[in-house]
PLY file of the C-alpha trace (Angstrom):
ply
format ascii 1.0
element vertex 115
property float x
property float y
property float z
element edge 114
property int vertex1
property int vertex2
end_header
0.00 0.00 0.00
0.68 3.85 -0.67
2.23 5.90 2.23
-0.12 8.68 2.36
1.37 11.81 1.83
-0.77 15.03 2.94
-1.95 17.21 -0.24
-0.82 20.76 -0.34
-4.20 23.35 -0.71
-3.53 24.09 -4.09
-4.24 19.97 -5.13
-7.73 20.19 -2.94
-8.64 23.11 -4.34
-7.82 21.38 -8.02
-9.77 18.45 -7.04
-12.54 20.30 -5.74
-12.86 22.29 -8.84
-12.35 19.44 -10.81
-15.51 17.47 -8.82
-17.38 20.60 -8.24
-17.37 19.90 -4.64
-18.21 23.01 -2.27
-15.21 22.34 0.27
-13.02 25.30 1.06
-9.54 23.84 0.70
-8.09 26.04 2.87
-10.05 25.01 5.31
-9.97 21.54 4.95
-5.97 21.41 4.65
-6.02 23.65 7.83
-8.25 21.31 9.48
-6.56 18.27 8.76
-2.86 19.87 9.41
-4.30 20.73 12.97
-4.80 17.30 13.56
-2.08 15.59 12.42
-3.67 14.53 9.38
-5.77 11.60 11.64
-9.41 10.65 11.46
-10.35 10.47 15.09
-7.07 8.33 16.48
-6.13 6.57 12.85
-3.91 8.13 10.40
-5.19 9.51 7.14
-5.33 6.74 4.38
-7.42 9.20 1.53
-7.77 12.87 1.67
-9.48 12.50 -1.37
-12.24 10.14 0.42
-12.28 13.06 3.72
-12.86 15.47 0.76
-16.05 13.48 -0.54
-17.02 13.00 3.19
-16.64 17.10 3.83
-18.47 17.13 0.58
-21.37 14.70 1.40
-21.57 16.76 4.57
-22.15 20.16 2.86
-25.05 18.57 0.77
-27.27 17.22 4.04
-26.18 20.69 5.67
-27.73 22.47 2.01
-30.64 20.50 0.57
-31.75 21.47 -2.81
-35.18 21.85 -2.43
-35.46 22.13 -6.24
-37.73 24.08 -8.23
-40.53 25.90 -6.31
-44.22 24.99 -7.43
-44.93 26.82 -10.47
-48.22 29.29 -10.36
-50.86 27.68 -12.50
-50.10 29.80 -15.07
-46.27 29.24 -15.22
-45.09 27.51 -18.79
-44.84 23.84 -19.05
-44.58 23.28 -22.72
-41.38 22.30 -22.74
-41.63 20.94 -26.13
-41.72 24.66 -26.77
-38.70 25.73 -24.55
-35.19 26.58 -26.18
-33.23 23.31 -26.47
-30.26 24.71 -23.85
-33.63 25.01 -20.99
-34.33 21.74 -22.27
-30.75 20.20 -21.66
-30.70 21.91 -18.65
-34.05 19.83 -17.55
-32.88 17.12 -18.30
-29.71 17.01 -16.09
-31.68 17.95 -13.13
-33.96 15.83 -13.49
-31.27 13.23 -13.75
-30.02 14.35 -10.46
-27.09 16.67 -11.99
-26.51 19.49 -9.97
-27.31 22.92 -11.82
-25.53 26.42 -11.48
-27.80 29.03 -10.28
-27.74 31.08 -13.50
-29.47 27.95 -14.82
-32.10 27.56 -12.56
-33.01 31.16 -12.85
-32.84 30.76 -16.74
-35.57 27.77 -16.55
-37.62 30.19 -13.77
-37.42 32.79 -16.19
-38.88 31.05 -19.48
-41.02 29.54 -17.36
-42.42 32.89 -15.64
-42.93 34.07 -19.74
-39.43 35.92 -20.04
-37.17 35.15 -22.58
-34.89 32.61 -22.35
0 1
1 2
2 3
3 4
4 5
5 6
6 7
7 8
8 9
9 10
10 11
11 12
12 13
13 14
14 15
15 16
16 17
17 18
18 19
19 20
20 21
21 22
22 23
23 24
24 25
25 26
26 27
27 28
28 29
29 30
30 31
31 32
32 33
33 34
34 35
35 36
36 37
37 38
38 39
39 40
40 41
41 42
42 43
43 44
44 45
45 46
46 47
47 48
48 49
49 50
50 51
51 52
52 53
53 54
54 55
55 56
56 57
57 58
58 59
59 60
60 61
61 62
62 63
63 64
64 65
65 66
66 67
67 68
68 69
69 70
70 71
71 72
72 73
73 74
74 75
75 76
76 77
77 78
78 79
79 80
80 81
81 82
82 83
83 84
84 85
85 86
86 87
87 88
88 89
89 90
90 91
91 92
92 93
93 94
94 95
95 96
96 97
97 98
98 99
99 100
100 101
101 102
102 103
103 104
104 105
105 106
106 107
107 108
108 109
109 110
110 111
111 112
112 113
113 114
């Protein structure tokens, strides 16, 4: 097995950029540092696995509530929507997570704006 060898910030923040993960690297390097890099009394084996943990923590701590109820007379032709809205549908619905401009695009359209 691997000795584990304790990541500097800047390759958690590249692998939190790279999964999209909301973990403040410095934070979580400063953290770990603090401790010795141990989990409870056990050395570190994958910061990379912490990271998901820290990750997987942030997500039960921020729920996406998703969409809120659309009025009754909100759009929901969608065969009618630009094809980017529709794309953007789609990967929500398949759980993706979706930047904030996005979900206000898909509001939008669907509050009659333009896309």
């Amino acid at each position: 097995m691997k000795r584990f060898t304790p990541p500097t910030e800047a390759e958690v923040a590249a692998y939190v950029a790279e999964k999209g993960y909301h973990v403040d690297a410095g934070e979580f390097v400063s953290f770990y540092e603090s401790k010795g890099w141990k989990v409870g009394s056990s050395p570190m084996v994958s910061w990379r696995a912490a990271c998901a943990t820290w990750e997987r923590r942030w997500r039960t701590d921020h729920p996406f509530q998703g969409p809120p109820t659309p009025p009754s007379k909100a759009r929901t032709d969608w065969e009618n929507a630009p094809d980017h809205l529709r794309e953007i549908r789609w990967r929500w619905a398949a759980g993706e997570r979706i930047t904030e401009e996005e979900f206000a695009a898909i509001a939008n359209w669907m509050d009659g704006k333009e896309a």
